[in-house]
C-alpha positions in Angstrom: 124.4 62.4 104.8 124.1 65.6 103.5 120.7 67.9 104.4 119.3 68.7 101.4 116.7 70.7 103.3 119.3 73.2 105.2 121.2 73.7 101.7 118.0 74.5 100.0 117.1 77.2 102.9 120.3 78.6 102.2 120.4 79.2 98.7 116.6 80.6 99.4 117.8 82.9 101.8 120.6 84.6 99.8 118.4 84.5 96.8 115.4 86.6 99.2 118.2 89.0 100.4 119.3 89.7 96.9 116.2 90.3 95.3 115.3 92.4 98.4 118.5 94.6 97.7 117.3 95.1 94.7 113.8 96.3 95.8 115.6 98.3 98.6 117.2 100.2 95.4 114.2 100.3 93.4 112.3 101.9 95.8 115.7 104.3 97.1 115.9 105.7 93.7 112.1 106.1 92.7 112.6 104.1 89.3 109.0 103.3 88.4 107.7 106.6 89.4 110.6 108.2 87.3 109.4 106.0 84.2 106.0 106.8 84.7 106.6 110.0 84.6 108.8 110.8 81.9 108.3 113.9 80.1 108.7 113.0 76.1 109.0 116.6 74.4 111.8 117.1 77.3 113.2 114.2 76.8 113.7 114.6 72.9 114.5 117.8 73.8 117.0 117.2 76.2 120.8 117.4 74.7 122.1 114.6 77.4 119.8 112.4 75.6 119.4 113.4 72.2 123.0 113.4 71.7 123.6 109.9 72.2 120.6 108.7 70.5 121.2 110.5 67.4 124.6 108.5 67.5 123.0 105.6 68.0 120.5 105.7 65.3 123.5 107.1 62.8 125.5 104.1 64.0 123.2 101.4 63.2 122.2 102.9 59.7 125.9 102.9 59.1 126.2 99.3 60.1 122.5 98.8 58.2 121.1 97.0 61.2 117.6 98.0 60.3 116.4 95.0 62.7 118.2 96.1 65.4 116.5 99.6 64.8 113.4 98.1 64.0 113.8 96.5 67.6 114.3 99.3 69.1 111.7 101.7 67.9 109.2 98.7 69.1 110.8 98.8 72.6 110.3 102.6 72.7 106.5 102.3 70.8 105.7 99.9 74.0 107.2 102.0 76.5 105.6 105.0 75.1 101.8 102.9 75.0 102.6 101.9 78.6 102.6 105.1 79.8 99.3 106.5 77.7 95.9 107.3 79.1 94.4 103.9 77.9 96.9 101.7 80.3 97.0 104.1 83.1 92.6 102.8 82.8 93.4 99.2 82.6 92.6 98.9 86.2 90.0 101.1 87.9 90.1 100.5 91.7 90.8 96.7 92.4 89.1 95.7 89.4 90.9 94.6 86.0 88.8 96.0 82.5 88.3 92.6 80.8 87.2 94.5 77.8 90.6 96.4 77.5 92.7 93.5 78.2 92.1 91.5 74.2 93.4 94.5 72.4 96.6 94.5 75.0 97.0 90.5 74.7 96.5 90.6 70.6 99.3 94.1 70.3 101.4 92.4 72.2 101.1 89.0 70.7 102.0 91.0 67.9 104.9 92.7 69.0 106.5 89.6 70.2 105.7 87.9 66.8 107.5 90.4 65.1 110.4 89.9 67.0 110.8 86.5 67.1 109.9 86.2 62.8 113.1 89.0 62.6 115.2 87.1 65.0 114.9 83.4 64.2 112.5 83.4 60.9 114.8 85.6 58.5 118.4 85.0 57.3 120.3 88.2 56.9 
């Protein structure tokens, strides 16, 4: 008979050691602390990155994938919220602000609305 028990300990073992690798790298290449800290004006300043997303905003107005755009200026509106002076407050000591938390739950309510209606309500 086969040990379903030993099989399940093994799968759960390599799954621990790869996620663990991955928080081994996380924490090797200071990831979060690098996103938290990102300097906008330099970045939009910066040629390295500029460059390439000038190209790629060119490229999809050329192809007149306004969603895809659309998408992606919301993925940079949240990441530049995320790092504002309002989310870094969320949580003062241990303690989470109930008060800020409904304005964060209805924006991004809204958010994923928004992408779900331009994914699967609208036909190109």
């Amino acid at each position: 008979m086969v040990d379903v028990g030993a099989i399940a300990g093994n799968i759960a073992d390599k799954i621990g050691t790869f996620f663990s690798s991955i928080g081994v790298l996380l924490q090797a290449t200071h990831l979060p602390e690098q996103i938290k800290s990102v300097d906008v004006a330099g970045l939009f300043s910066n040629p390295w990155f500029l460059v390439p997303f000038i190209a790629f905003v060119a490229y999809m107005i050329y192809k007149q994938a306004f969603r895809d755009l659309f998408i992606a200026a919301l993925f940079m509106g949240v990441w530049y919220i995320s790092g504002t002076q309002y989310m870094q407050t969320l949580v003062v000591g241990d303690e989470l602000q109930v008060n800020k938390v409904l304005p964060l739950l209805f924006g991004g309510a809204v958010v994923v609305g928004l992408v779900i209606y331009l994914y699967f309500g609208r036909s190109d």
